[in-house]
DRENNU-795593 format. One line per 2 residues: number of its first residue (from 1); their letters; for each residue x, y, z of N, C-alpha, C. Coordinates in pm, whole numbers, plus 50000, padded with zeros to 5 digits. Atoms other than C-alpha are relative to their C-alpha. Example, Ala and Ser with C-alpha at 12.3 -4.5 7.8 and 13.67 -1.06 7.14 Angstrom:
2
1	AS	50089 49881 50000 51230 49550 50780 50090 50120 50000 ~ 49918 49881 49994 51367 49894 50714 49923 50109 50073
//
This chain:
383
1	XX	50007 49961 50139 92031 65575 15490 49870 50074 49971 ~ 50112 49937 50062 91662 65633 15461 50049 50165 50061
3	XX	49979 49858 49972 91694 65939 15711 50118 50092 49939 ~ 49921 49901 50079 91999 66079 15514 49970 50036 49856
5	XX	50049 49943 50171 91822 66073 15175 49886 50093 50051 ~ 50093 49888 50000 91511 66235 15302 50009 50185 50056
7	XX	49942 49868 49997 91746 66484 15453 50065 50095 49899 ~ 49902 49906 50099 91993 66578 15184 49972 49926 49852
9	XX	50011 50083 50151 91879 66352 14849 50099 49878 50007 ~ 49986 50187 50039 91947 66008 14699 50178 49999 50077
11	XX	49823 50029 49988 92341 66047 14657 50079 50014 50127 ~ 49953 49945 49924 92429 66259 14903 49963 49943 50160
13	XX	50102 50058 49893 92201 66138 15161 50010 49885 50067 ~ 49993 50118 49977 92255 65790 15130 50154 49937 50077
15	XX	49908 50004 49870 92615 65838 15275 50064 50057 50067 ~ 49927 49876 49913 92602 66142 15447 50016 49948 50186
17	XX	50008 50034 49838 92573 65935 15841 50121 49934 49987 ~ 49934 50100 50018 92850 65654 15703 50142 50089 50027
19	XX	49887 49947 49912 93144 65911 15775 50001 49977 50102 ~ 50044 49974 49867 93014 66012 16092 50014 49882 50108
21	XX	49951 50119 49851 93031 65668 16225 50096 49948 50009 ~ 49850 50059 49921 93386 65545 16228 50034 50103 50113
23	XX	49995 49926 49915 93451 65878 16453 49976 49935 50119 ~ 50070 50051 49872 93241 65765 16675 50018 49854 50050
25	XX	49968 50149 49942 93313 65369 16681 50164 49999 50061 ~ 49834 49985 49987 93694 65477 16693 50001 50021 50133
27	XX	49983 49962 49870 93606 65709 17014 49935 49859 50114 ~ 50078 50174 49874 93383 65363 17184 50173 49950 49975
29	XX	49910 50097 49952 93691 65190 17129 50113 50026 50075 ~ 49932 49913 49911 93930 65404 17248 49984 49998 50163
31	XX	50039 50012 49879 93724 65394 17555 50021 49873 50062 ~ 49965 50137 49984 93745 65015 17556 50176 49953 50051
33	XX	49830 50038 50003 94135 64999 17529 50079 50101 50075 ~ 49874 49868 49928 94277 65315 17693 50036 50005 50128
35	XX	49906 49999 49870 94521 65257 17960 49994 50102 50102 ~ 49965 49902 49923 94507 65419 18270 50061 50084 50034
37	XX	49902 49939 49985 94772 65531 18247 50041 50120 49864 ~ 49991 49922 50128 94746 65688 17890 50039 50143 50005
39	XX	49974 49841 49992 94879 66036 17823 49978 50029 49842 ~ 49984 49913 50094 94898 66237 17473 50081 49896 49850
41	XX	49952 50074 50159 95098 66028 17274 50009 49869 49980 ~ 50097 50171 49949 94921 65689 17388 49881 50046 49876
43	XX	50078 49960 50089 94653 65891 17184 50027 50045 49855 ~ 49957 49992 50161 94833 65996 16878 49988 49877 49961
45	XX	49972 50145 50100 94977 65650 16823 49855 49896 50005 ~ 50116 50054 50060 94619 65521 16867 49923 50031 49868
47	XX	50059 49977 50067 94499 65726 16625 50072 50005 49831 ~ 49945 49974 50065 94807 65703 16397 49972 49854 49937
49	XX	50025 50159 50070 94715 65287 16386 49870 49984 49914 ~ 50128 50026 50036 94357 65376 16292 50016 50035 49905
51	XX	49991 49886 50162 94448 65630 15998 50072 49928 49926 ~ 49903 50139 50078 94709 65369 15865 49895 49873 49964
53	XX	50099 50134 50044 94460 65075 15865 49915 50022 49907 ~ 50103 49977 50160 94346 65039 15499 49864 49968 49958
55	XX	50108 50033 49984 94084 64872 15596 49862 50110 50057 ~ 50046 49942 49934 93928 65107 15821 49956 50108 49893
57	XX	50008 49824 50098 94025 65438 15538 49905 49926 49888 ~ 50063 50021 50118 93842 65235 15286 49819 49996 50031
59	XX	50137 50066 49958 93507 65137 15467 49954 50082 50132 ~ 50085 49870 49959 93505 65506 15649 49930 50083 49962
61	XX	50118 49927 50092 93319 65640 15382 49911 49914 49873 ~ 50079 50071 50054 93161 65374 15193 49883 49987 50037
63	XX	50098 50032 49924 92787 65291 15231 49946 49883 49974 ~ 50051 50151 49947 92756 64937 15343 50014 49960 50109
65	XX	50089 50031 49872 92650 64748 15635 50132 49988 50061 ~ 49857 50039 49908 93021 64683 15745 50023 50159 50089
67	XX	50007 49877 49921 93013 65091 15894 49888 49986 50112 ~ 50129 50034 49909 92661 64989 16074 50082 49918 50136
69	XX	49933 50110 49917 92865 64672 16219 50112 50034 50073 ~ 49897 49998 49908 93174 64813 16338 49967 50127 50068
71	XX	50004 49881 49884 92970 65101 16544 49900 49856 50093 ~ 50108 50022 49949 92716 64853 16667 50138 49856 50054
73	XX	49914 50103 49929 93053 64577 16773 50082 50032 50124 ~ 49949 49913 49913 93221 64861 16914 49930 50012 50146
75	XX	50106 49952 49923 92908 64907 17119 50010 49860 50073 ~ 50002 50163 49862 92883 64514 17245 50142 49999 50042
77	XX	49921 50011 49946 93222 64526 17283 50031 50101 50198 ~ 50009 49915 49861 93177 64815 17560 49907 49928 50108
79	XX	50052 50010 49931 92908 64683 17700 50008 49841 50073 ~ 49914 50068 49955 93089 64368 17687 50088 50013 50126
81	XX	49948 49931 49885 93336 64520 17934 49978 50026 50111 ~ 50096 49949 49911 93090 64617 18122 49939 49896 50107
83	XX	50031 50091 49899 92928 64328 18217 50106 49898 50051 ~ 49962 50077 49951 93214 64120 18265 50077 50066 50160
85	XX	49982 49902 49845 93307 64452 18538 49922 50001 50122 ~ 50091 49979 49915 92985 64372 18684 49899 50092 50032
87	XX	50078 49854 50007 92835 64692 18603 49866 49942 50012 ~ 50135 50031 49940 92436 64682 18723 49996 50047 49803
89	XX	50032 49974 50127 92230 64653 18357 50090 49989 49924 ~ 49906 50012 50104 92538 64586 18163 49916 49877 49904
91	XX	50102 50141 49974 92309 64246 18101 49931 50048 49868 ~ 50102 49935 50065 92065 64476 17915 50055 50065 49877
93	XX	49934 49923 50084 92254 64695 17706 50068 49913 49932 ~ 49897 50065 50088 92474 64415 17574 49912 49915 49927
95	XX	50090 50046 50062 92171 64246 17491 49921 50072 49831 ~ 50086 49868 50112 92046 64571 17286 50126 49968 49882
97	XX	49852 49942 50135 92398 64609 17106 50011 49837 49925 ~ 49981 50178 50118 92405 64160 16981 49860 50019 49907
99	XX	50065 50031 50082 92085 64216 16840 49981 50179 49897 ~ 49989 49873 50106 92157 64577 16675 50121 49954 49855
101	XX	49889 50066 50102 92478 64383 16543 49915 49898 49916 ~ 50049 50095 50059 92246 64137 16399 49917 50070 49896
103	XX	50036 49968 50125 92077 64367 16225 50083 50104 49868 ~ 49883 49954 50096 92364 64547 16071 50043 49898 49879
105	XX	49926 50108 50099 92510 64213 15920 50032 49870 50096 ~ 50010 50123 49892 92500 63854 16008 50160 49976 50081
107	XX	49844 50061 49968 92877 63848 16062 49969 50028 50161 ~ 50037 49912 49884 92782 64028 16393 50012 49893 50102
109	XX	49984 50162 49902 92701 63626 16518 50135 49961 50031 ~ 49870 50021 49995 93077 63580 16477 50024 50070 50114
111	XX	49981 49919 49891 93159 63857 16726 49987 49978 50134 ~ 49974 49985 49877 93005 63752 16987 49997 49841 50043
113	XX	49928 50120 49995 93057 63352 16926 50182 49989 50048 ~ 49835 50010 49946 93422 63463 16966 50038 50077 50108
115	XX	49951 49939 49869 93421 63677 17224 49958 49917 50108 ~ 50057 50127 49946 93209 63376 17437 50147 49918 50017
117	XX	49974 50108 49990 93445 63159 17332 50158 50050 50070 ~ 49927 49954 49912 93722 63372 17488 50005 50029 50146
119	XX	49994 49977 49844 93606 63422 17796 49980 49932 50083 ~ 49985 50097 49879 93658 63238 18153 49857 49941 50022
121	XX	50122 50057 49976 93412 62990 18202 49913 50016 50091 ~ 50072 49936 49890 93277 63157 18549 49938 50086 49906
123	XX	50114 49943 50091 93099 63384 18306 49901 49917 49949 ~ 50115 50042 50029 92894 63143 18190 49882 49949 50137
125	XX	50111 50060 49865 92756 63042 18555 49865 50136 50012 ~ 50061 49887 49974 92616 63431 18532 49828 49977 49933
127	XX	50148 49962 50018 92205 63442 18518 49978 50108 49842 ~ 49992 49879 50109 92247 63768 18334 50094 49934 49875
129	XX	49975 50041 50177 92427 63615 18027 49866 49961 49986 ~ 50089 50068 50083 92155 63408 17924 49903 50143 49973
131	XX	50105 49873 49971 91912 63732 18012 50021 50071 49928 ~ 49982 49867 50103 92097 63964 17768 49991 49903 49879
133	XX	50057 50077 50115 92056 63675 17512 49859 49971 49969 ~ 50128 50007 49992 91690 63622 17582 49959 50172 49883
135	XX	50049 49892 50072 91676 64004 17512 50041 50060 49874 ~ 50000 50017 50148 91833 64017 17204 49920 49921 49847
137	XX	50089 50120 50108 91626 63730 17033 49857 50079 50038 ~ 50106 49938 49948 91330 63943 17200 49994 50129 49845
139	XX	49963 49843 50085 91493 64267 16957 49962 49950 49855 ~ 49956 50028 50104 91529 64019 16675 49869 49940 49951
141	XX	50094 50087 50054 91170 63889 16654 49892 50084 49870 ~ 50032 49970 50172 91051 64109 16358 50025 49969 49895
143	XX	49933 50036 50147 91340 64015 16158 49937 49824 49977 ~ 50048 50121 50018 91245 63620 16225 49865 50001 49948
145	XX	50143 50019 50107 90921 63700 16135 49980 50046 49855 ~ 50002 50019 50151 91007 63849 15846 50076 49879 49925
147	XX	49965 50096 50082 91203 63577 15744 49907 49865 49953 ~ 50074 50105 50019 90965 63298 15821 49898 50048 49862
149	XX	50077 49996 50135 90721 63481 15568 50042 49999 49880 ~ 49923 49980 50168 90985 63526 15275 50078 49855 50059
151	XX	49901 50155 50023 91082 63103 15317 50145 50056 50068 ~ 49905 49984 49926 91370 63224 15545 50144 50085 49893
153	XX	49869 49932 50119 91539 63434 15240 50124 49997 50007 ~ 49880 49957 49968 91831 63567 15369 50106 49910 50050
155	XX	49908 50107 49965 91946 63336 15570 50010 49866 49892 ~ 49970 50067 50113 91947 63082 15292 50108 50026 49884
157	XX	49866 49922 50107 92128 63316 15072 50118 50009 50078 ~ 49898 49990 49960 92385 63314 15304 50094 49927 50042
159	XX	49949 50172 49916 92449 62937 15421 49996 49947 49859 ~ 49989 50042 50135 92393 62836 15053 50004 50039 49876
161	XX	49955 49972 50147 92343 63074 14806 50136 50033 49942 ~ 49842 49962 50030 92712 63169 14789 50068 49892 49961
163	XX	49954 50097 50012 92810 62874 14751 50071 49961 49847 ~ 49961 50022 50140 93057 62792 14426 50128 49869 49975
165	XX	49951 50110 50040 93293 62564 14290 50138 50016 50123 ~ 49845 49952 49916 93666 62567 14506 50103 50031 49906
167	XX	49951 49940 50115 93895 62756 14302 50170 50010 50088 ~ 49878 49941 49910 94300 62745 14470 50043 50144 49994
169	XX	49985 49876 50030 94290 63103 14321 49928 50076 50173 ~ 50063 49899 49855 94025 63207 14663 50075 50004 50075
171	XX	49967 49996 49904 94250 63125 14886 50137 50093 49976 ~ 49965 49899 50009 94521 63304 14747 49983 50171 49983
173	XX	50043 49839 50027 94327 63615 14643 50003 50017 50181 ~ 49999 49974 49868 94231 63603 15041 50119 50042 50038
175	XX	49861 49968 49947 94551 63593 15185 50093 50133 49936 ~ 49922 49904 50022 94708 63839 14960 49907 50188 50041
177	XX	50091 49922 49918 94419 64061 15032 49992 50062 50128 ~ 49915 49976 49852 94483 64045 15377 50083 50087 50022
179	XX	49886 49942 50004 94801 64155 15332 50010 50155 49998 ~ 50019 49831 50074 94703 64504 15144 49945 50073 50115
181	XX	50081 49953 49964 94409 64557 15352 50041 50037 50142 ~ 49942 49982 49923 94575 64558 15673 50160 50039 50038
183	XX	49886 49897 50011 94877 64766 15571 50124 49904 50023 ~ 49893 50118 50012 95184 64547 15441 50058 50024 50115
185	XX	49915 49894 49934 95387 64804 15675 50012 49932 50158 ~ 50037 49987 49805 95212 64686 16035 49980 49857 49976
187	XX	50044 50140 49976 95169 64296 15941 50092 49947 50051 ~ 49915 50100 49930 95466 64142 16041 50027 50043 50157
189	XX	50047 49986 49829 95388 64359 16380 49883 49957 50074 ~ 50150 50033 49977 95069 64268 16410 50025 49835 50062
191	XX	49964 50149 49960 95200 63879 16409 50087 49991 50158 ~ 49911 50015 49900 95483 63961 16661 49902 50042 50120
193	XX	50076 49951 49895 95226 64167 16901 49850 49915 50060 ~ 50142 50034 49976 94964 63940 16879 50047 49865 50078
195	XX	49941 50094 49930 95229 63647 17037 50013 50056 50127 ~ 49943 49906 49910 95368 63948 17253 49864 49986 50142
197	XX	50069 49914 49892 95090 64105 17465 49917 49843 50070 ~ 50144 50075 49858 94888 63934 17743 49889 50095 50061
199	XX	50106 49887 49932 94567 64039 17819 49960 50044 50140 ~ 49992 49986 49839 94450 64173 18162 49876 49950 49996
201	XX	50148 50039 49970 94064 64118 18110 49936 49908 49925 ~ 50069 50063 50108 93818 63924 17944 49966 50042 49862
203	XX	50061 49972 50093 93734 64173 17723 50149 50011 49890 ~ 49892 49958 50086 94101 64246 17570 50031 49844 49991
205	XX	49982 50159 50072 94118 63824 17563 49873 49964 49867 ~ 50094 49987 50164 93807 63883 17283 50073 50060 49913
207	XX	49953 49915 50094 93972 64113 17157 50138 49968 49932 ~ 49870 50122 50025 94314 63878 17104 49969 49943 49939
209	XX	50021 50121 50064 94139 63627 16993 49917 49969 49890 ~ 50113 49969 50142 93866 63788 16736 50097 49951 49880
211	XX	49961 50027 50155 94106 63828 16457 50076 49880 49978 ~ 49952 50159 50050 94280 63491 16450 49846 49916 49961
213	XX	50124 50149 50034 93923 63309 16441 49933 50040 49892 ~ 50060 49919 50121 93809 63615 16189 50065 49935 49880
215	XX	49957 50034 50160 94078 63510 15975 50033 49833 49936 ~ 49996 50151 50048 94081 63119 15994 49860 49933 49961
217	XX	50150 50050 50035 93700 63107 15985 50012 50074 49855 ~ 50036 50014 50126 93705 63287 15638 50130 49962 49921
219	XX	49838 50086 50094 94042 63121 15525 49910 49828 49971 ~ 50062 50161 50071 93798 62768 15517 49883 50033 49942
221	XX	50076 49979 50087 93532 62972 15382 50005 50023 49867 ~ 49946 50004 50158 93765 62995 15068 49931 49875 49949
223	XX	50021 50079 50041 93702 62641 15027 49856 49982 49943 ~ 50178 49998 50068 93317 62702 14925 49944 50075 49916
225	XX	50056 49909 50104 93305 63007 14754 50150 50152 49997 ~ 49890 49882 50008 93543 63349 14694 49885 50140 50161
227	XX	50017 49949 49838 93542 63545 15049 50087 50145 49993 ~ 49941 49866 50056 93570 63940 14971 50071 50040 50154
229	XX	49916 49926 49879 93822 64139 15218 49904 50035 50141 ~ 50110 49924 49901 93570 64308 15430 49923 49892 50054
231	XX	50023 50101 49879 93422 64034 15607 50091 49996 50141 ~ 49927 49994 49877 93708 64036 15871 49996 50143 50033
233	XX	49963 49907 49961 93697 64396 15902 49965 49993 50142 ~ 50051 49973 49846 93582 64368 16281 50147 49923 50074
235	XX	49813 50058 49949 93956 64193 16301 50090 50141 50034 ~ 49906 49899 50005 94074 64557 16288 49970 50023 50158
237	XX	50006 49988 49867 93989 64596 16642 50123 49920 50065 ~ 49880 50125 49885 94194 64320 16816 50116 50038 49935
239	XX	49864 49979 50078 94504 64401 16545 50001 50139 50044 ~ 49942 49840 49942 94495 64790 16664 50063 49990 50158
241	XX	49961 49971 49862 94472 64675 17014 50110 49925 50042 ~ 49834 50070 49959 94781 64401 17012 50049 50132 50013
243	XX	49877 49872 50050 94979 64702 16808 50007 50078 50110 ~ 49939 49850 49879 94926 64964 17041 50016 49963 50096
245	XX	49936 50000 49937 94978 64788 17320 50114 49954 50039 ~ 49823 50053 50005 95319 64627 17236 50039 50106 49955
247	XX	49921 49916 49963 95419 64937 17129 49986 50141 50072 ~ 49990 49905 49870 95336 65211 17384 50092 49957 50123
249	XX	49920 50087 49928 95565 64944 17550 50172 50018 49948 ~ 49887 49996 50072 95844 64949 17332 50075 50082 49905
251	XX	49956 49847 50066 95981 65290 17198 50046 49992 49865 ~ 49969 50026 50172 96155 65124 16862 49873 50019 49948
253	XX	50066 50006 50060 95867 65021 16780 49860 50098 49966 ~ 50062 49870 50026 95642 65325 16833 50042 50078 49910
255	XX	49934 49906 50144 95859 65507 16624 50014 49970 49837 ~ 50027 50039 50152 95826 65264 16313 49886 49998 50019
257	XX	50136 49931 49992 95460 65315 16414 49950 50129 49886 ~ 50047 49870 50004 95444 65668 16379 50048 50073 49861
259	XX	49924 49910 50118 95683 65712 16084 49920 49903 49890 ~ 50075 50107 50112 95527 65406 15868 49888 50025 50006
261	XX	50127 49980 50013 95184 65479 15972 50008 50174 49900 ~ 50004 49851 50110 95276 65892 15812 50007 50013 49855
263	XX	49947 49979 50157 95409 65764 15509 49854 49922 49945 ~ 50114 50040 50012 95085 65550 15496 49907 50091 49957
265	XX	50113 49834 49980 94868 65873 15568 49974 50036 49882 ~ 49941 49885 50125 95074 66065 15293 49943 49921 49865
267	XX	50053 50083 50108 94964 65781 15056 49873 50027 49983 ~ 50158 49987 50065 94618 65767 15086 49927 50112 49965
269	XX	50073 49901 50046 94548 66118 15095 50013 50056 49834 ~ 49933 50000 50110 94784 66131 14742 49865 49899 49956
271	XX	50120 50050 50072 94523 65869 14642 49838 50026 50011 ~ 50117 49947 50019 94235 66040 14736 49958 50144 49904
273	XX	49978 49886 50126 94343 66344 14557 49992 49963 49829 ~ 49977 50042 50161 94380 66160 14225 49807 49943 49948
275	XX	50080 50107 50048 94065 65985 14273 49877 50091 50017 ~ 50081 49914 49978 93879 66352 14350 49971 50097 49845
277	XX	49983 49893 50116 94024 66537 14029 50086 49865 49926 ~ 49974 50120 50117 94164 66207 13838 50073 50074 49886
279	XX	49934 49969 50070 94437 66380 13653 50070 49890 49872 ~ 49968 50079 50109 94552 66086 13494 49870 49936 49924
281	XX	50088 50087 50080 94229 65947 13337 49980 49850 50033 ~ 50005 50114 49930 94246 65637 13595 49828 49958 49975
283	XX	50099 50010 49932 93919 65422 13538 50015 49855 50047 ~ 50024 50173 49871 93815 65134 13808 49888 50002 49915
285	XX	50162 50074 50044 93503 64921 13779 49923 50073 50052 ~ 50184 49912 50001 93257 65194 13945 50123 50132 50037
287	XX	49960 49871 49937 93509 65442 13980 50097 50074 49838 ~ 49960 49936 50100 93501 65712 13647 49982 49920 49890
289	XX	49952 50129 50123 93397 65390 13436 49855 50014 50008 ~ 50129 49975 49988 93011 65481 13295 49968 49823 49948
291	XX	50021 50138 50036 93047 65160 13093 49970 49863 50118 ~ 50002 50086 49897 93094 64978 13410 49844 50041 50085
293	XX	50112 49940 49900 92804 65192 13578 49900 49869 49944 ~ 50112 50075 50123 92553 65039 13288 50039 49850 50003
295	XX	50028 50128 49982 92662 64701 13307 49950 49920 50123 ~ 50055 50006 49861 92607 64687 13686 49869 50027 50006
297	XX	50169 49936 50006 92255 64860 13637 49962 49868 49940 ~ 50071 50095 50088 92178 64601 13378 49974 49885 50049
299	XX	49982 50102 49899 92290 64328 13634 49844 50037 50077 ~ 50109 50005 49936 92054 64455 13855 49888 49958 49949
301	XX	50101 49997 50047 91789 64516 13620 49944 49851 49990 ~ 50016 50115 50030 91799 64135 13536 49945 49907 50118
303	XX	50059 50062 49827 91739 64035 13918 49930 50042 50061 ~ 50070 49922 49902 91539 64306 14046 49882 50075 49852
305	XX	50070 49935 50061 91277 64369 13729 49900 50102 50038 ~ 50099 49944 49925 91026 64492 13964 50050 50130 50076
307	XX	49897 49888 49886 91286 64736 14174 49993 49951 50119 ~ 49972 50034 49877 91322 64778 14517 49872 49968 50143
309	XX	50136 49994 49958 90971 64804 14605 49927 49854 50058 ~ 50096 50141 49988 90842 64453 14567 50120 49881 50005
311	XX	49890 50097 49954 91134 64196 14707 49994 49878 49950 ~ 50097 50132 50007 90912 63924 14699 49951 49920 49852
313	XX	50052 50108 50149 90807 63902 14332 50134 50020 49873 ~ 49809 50005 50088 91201 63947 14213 50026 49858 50018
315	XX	49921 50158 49921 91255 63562 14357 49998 49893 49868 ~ 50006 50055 50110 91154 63415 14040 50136 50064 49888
317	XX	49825 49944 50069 91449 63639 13809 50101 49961 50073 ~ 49858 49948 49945 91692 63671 14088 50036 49794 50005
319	XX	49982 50157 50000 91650 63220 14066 50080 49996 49896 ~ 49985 50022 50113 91691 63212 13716 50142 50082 49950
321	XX	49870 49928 50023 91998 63465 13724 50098 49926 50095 ~ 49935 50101 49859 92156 63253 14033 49992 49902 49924
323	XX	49940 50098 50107 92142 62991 13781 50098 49994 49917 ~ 49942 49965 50104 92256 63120 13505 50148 50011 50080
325	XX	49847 49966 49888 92567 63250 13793 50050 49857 49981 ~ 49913 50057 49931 92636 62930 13873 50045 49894 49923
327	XX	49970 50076 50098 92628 62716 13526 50166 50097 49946 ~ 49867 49995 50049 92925 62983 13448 50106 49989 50072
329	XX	49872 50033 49886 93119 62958 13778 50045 49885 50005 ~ 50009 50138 49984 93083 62598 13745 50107 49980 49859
331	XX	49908 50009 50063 93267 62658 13393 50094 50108 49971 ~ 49873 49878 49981 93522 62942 13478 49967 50117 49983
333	XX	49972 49895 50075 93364 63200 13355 49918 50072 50123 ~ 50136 49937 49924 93097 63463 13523 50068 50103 50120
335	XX	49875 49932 49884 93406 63613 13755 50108 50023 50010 ~ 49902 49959 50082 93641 63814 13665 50063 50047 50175
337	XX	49923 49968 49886 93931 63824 13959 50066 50116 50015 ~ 49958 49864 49934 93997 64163 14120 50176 50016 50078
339	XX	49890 50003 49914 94363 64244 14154 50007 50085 50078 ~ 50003 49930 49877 94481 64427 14451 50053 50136 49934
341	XX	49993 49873 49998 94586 64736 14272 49858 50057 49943 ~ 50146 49918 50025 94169 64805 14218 49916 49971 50094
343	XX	50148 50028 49889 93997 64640 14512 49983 50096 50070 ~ 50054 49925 49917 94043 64963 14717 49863 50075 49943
345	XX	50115 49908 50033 93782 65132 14481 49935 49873 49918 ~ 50047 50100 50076 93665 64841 14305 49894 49925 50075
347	XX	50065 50118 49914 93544 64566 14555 49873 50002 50039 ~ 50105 49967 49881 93354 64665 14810 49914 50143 49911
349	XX	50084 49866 50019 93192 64975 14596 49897 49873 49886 ~ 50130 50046 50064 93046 64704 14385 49899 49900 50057
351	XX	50080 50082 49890 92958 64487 14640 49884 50066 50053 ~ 50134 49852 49948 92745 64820 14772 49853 50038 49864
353	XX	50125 49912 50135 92610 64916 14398 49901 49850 50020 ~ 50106 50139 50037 92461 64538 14378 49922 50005 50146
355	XX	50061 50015 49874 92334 64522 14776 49910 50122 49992 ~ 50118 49906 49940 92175 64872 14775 49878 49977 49890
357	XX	50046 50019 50115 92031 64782 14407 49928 49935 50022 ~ 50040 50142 50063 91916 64439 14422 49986 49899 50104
359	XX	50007 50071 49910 91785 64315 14738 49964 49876 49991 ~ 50028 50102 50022 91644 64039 14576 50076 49869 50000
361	XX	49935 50075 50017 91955 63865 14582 50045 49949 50137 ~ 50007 50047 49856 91882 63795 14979 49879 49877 49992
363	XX	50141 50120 49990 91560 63530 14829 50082 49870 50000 ~ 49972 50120 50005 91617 63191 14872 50006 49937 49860
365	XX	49991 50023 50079 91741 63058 14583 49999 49830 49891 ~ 50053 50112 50042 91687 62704 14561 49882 49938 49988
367	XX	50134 50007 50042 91336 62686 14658 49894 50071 50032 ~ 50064 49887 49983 91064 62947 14640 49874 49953 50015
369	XX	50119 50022 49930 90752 62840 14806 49863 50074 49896 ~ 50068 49917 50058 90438 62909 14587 49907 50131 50111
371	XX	50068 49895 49873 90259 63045 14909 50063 50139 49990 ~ 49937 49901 49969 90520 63250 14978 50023 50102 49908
373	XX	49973 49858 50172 90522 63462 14602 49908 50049 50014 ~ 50109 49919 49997 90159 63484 14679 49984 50086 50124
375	XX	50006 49918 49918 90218 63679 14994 49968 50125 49979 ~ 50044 49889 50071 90144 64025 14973 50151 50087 50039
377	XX	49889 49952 50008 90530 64200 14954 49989 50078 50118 ~ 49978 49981 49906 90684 64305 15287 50111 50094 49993
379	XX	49880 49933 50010 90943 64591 15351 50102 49885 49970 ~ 49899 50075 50014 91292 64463 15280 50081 50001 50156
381	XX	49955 49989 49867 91459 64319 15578 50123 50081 49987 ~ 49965 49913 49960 91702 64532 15736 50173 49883 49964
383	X	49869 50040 50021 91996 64250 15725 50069 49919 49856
//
């Protein structure tokens, strides 16, 4: 981000790289999954599952950390591959890519907890595992040090500050969520292919087994707080790679592929057109809605008086607003539920306006160390 604002300005700037990298995580994975045997239209229908996945079209041009994470998963996943091939230095590089994922977004720990927990236990006798873990916690010792000086912020905000009442509404919003986000069209293939296929390696048994643990680990994270779509997005990996390889197998089903994934296509670009020149006067919550802009600003303003500058002496507001949050969640109010015909432009864009806004809402929110206010303010960490 910084280097795209100082290249092209604030707006423009800030997510002129965030295209650029699904391309590129698409082609790593590609590399990961592509059959030896692959020809021409092994490659369409790969690319016909990627352009269909709603998930993917929504959070290829957004700018939040979930584009960081699925180039930098893509990346352990290769180098994943790699070492379980035996490749010399695979050790090293996979080390680089767990702690690049770590600083993208904590989910990143998930990734490679489940890919671990997929693979044959003769991997763990290997020297070199521990060695590419050593060197990741080696990558990661700035961020620990920044945390230890800000009372462990972030991570606090993330094991507790979320934390809200249990509502039977989360678990349905989840699930139906699901549903949207991963294209009604390809789910009941997704289920059949994901019984279907057998893997050949270790790395396509991670890749099996990511999105079932993606989506049962935040199916009990309903029970604590409301669990936005985009958290599993690193599930879209393992669900492209069942699909395509049950059907490059099975010719029916390539063909409801190729024709369901078009009519898919034909959709979103129809909704990107509307949502470029907005002929009907459609407004979302940050999308053509100034009213909405200004109440979001104001949000911020209330948690981040200081701006983005000084992290450290926001911890006192961003407490007292994390209060205030949680006396109304506690009585229904303070959260207004997002139906699924607005989360594609809704959700995740406000999830972005408040994260790029209002870092303050990474401080620890139960207890703020006087030491630690008197510190002297530290960049903002990176995760």
């Amino acid at each position: 981000q910084g280097v795209g604002e100082h290249l092209f300005g604030r707006e423009f700037g800030v997510r002129f790289f965030f295209p650029l990298l699904q391309p590129l995580y698409l082609f790593v994975f590609w590399r990961i999954i592509r059959p030896s045997d692959a020809d021409r239209r092994d490659a369409g229908l790969f690319v016909m599952l990627s352009a269909a996945t709603l998930m993917l079209q929504l959070y290829g041009f957004i700018a939040v950390p979930d584009g960081p994470l699925m180039m930098t998963a893509a990346l352990f996943l290769l180098t994943f591959k790699w070492f379980t091939e035996g490749r010399r230095a695979a050790w090293l590089w996979m080390g680089v890519a767990m702690a690049l994922m770590a600083y993208s977004k904590y989910h990143g720990a998930l990734v490679v907890l489940f890919a671990l927990a997929a693979t044959p236990p003769r991997v763990f006798l290997r020297p070199t595992l521990y060695l590419s873990g050593a060197v990741a916690l080696l990558l990661l010792v700035p961020h620990f040090v920044w945390q230890y000086e800000h009372d462990w912020a972030s991570l606090a905000y993330h094991l507790a500050g979320r934390n809200s009442v249990f509502r039977p509404g989360y678990v349905a919003e989840y699930l139906l969520n699901l549903l949207v986000v991963f294209n009604p069209f390809f789910v009941p293939l997704y289920v059949r292919s994901w019984i279907a296929v057998k893997p050949q390696n270790a790395v396509e048994r991670a890749l099996r087994f990511i999105p079932a643990a993606f989506i049962v680990f935040f199916l009990l994270s309903t029970l604590r707080g409301y669990v936005q779509p985009q958290w599993v997005i690193v599930s879209c990996f393992g669900l492209v790679y069942v699909l395509f390889a049950y059907a490059r197998r099975h010719p029916r089903t390539r063909r409801y592929v190729m024709r369901a994934g078009g009519v898919t296509v034909g959709l979103i670009v129809l909704v990107r057109l509307v949502m470029i020149f907005n002929p009907l006067g459609i407004r979302f919550e940050v999308f053509n809605n100034p009213e909405s802009y200004a109440a979001i600003a104001a949000e911020a303003a209330v948690m981040c008086p200081e701006g983005n500058e000084n992290p450290s002496s926001n911890a006192a507001p961003a407490k007292r607003h994390q209060s205030r949050k949680s006396a109304d969640d506690s009585n229904g109010r303070g959260r207004v539920t997002k139906s699924l015909s607005t989360m594609f432009v809704a959700s995740a864009p406000r999830q972005m306006a408040t994260n790029m806004t209002v870092p303050a809402r990474r401080v620890r929110l139960n207890t703020i160390s006087t030491k630690a206010s008197a510190k002297k303010p530290a960049p903002f960490s990176p995760t």
